[in-house]
C-alpha positions as CSV (number, residue, x, y, z in Angstrom):
1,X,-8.2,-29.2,-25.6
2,X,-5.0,-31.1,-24.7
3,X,-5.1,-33.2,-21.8
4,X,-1.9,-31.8,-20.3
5,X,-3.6,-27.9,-20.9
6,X,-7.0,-29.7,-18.5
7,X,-5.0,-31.1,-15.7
8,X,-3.1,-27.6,-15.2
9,X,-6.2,-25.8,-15.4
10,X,-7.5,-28.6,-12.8
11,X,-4.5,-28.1,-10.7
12,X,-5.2,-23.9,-10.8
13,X,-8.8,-24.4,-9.8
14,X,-7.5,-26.2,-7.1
15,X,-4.8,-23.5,-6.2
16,X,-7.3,-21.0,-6.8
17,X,-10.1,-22.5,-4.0
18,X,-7.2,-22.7,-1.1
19,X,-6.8,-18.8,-2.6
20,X,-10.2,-17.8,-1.9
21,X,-9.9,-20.4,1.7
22,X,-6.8,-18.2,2.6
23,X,-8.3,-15.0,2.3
24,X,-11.1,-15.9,4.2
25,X,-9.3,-17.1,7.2
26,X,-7.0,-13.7,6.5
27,X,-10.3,-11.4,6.4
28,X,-12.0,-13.3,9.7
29,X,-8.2,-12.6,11.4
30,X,-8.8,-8.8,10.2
31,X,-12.0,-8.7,11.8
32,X,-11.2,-10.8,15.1
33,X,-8.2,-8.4,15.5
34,X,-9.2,-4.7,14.6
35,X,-9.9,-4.1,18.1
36,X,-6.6,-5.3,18.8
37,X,-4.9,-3.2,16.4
38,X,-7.0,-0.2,17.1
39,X,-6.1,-0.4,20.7
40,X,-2.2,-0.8,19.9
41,X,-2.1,2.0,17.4
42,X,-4.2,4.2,20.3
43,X,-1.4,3.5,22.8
44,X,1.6,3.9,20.5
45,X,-0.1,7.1,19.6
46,X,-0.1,8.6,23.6
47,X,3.5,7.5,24.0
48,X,4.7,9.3,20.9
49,X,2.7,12.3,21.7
50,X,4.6,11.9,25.2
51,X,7.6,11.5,23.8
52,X,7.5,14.2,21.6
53,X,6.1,17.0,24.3
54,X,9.2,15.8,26.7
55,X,11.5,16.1,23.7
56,X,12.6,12.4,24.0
57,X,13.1,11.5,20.2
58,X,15.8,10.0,20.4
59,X,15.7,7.9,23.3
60,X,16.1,4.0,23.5
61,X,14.3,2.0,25.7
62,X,15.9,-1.7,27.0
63,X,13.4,-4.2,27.5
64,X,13.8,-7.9,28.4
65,X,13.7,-8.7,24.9
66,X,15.8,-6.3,23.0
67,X,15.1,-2.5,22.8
68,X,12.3,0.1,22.0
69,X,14.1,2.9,20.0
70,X,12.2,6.7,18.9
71,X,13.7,8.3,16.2
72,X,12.6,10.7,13.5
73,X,12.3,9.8,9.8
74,X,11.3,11.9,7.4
75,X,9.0,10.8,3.9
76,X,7.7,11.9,0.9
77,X,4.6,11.5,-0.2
78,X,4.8,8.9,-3.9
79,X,4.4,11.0,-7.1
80,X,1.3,11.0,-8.9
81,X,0.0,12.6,-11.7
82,X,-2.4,14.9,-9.3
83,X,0.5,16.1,-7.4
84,X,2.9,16.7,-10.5
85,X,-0.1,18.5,-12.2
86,X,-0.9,20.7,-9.1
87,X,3.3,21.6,-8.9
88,X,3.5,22.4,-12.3
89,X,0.7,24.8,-12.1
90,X,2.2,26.2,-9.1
91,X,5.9,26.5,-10.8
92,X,3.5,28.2,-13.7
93,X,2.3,30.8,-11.6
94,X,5.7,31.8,-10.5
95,X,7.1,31.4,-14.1
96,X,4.8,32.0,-16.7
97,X,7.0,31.9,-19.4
98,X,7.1,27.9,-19.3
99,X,4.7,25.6,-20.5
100,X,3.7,23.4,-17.8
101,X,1.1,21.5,-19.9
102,X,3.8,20.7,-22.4
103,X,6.2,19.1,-19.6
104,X,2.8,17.6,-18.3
105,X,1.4,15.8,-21.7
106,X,5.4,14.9,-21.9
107,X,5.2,13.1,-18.6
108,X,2.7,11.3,-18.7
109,X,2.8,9.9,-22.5
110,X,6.1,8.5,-21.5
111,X,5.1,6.9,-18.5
112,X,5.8,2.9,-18.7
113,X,2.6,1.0,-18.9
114,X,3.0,-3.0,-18.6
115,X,0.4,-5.4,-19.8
116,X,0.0,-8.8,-18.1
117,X,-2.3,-11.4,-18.8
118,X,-3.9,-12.9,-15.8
119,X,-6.5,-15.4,-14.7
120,X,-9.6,-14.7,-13.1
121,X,-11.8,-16.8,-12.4
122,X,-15.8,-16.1,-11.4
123,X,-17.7,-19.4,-9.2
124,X,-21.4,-19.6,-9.5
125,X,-23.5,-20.0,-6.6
126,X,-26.2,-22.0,-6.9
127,X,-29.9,-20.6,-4.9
């Protein structure tokens, strides 16, 4: 192997253990904080179901350090093949002319589908 191939793969080891060191710190952080979190998303729970019962969706709240602001926003949920499969069989049932699996198979066989090649690497720990 070329001695320029051994020092990157050397150098990715490297990057690789300050990897696995990040995500340990980030998963002890997780942990140290879910009560945190879970306290936060409690109370910003009560105050929207306050807000919304007093029909305050709109209002904007100045702090000392900028603003709180409620406002509504809607979303979709993403597409997936479940859902398109369960609204084509409902569209079938209203038309049942059409050929749902057809538009289905069509679907998904031109989906984009992107292969990468990636590194993984597996340690051994010794007993």
């Amino acid at each position: 192997m070329d001695v320029e191939y051994i020092k990157k793969i050397q150098e990715w080891i490297q990057l690789d253990n300050r990897t696995i060191d990040i995500k340990n710190t980030i998963k002890t952080l997780q942990n140290d904080n879910k009560d945190f979190f879970e306290r936060r998303d409690k109370v910003e729970k009560e105050i929207v179901e306050y807000v919304e019962h007093n029909k305050m969706d709109m209002l904007t709240i100045n702090t000392n350090d900028g603003n709180i602001k409620f406002s509504k926003r809607n979303t979709t949920q993403p597409l997936s093949l479940k859902l398109l499969r369960n609204v084509l069989d409902n569209y079938k049932k209203e038309h049942p002319s059409v050929d749902t699996d057809d538009i289905y198979k069509y679907v998904v066989s031109n989906m984009e589908t992107k292969t990468k090649l990636s590194i993984k690497r597996t340690l051994r720990f010794d007993d």
